[in-house]
C-alpha positions in Angstrom: -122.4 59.8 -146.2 -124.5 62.9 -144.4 -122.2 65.0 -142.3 -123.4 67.0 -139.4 -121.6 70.3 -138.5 -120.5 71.0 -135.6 -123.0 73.7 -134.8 -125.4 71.8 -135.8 -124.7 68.1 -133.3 -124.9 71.1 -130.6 -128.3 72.4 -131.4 -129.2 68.8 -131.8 -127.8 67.9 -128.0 -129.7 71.5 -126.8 -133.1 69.5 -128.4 -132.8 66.6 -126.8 -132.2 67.8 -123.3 -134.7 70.7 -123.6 -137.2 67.8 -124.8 -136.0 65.3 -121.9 -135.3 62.2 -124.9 -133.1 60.0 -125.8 -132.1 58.0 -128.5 -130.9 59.4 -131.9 -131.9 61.7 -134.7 -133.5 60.1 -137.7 -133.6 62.2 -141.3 -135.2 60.8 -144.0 -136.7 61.7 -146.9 -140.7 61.2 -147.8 -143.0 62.3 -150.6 -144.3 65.6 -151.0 -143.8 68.8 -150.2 -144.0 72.2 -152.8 -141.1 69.8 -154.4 -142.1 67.0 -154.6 -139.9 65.6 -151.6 -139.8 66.5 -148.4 -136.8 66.5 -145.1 -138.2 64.2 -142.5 -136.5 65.6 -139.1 -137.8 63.9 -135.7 -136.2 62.0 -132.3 -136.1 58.4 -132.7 -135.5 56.1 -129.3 -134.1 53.5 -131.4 -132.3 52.8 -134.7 -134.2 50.3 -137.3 -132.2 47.1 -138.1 -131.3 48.3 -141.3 -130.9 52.7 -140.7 -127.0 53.9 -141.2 -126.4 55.0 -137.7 -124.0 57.7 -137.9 -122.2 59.3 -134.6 -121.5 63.0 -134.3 -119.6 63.2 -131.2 -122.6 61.9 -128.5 -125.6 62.2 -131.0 -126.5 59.6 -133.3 -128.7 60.1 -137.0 -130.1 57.8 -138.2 -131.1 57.3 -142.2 -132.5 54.7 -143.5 -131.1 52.6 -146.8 -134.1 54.7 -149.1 -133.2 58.1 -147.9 -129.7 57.7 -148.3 -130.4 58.0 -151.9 -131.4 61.3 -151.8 -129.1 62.6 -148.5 -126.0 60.9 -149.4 -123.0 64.0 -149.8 -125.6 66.1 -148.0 -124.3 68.6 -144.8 -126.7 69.3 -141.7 -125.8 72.9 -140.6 -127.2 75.9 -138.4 -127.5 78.8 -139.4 -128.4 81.7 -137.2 -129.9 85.0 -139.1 -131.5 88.2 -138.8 -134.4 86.7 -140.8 -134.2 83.1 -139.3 -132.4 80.8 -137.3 -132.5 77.1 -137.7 -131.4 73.6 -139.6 -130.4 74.1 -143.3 -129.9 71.1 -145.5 -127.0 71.6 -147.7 -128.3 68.5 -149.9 -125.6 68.3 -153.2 -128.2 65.8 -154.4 -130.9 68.9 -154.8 -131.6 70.1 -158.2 -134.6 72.5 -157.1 -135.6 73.4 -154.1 -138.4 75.2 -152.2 -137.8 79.1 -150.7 -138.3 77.2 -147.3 -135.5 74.8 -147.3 -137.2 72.1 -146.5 -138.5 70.8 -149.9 -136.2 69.7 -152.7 -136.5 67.8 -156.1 -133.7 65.1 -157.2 
């Protein structure tokens, strides 16, 4: 399963109302990147008929059946830094990934 830190489902919540949507959260996974795959990170109003639909407290992800592949074990966190602030994938399923964080090969 992907787990979502508590920290995390709040920055999440503070998105959606800053943004005015609804729905859910959908990660996934796509092709490219300086990896070779790339995080995909974006509001969905809906889950798909076949997306795991995970709940965090009031915030639903949603992953489809091919991402979950790559995300399953994986931890959604925030960090905060002097350097940066924002979502870090803690992705056990990574065997390289990219300085940015948001690239990884499997």
């Amino acid at each position: 399963m992907v787990s979502v830190t508590p920290k995390a489902v709040g920055k999440i919540r503070e998105a959606f109302s800053r943004e005015g949507v609804t729905g859910g959260l959908r990660l996934g996974v796509l092709g490219g990147g300086c990896s070779g795959l790339s995080y995909q990170f974006k509001f969905d109003p809906k889950p798909r008929s076949n997306d795991n639909v995970l709940k965090f407290d009031d915030v639903e992800v949603f992953v489809d059946p091919k991402s979950m592949i790559f995300l399953n074990g994986m931890t959604l966190d925030w960090k905060d830094s002097l350097i940066h602030s924002g979502f870090v994938f803690e992705n056990p399923n990574a065997k390289k990934s990219c300085g940015c964080g948001t690239s990884f090969t499997a």
